[in-house]
C-alpha positions in Angstrom: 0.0 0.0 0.0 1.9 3.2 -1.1 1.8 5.9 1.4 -0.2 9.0 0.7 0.6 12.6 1.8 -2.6 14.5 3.4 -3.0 17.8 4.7 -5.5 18.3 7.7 -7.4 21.4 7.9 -8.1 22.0 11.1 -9.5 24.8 13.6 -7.0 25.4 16.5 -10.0 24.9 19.2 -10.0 21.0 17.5 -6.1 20.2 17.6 -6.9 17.2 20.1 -9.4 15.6 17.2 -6.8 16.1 14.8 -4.2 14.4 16.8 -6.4 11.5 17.5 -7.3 11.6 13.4 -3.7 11.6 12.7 -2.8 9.2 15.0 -5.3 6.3 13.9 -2.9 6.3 10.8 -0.5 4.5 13.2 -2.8 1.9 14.5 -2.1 -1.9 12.9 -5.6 -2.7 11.7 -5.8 1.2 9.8 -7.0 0.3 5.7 -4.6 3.5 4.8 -1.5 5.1 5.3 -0.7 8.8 4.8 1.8 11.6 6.2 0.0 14.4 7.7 1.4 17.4 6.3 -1.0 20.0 8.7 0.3 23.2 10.3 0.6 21.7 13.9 1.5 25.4 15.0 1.1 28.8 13.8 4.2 30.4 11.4 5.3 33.5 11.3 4.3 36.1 9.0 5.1 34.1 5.7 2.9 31.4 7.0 0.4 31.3 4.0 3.7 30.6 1.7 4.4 27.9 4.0 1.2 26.2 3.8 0.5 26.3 0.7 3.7 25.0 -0.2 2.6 21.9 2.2 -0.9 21.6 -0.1 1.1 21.8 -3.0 3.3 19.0 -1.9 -0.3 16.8 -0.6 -2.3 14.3 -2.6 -5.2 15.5 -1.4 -6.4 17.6 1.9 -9.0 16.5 4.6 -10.7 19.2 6.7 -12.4 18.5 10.2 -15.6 20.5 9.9 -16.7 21.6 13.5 -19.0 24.5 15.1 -15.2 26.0 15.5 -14.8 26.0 11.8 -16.5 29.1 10.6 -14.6 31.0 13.0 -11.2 29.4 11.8 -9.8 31.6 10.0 -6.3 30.1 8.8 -8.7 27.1 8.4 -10.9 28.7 6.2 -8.0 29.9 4.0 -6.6 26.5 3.8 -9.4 25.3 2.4 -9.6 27.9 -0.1 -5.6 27.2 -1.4 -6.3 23.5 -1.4 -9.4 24.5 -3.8 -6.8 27.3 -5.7 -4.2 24.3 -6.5 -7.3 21.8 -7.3 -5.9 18.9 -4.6 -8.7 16.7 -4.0 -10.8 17.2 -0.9 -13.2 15.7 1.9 -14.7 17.2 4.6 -15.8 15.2 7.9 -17.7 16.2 10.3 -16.5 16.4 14.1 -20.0 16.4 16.3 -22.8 14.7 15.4 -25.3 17.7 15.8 -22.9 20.1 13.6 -23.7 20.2 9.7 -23.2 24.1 8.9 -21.5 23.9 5.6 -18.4 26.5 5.8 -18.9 28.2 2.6 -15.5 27.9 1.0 -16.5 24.4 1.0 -18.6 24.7 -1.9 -19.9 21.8 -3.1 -17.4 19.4 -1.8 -18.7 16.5 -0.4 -18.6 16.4 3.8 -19.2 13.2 5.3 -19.5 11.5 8.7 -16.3 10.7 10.2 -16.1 7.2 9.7 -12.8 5.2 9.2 -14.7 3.6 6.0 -15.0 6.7 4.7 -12.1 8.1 5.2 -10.1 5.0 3.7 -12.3 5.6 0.9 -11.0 9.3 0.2 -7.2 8.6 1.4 -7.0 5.2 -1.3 -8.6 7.2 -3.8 -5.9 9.8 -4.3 
């Protein structure tokens, strides 16, 4: 199984979901295997160049969608470059009562955070 390289969208307020998403990757019995390429902590000023740098370099970008989300601004923007350099991406939904569509998602799908679906998006890329 070749390994893929995602970036993970993320609002700060959800850094502990992210590190649990991230860190399935390492369990045994996990259908997929990527590197997570995510901002783990704010850059300096030149911090956009950065990250998009990182999308550029991703086969594709997942963004945890949460009630923090449309708040998120760096998140927000992330999901804008990833759309800019036309990487594949997925949302998935954090709480079960949240579904407020950010609006730089589009129409890109969002789906229930599921480890069928996301083996689904990561082996598709």
């Amino acid at each position: 199984m070749r390994e893929k390289i995602v970036f993970i969208a993320f609002a700060k307020e959800d850094e502990r979901a992210r590190n649990l998403f991230s860190g399935q990757r390492l369990h045994t019995k996990t259908p997929f295997k990527f590197t997570d390429m995510s901002v783990k902590r704010p850059y300096d000023s030149a911090w956009k160049t950065k990250t998009r740098a990182r999308i550029r370099r991703s086969n594709g970008v997942i963004v945890l969608i949460s009630s923090a989300t449309r708040q998120a601004k760096g998140q927000l923007w992330e999901i804008q470059c990833a759309r800019e350099e036309g990487k594949p991406i997925r949302g998935f939904w954090l709480e079960k009562n949240f579904r407020t569509r950010p609006r730089t998602m589009g129409t890109i799908p969002i789906r229930n955070w599921s480890w069928p679906n996301v083996a689904s998006f990561i082996n598709s890329l």
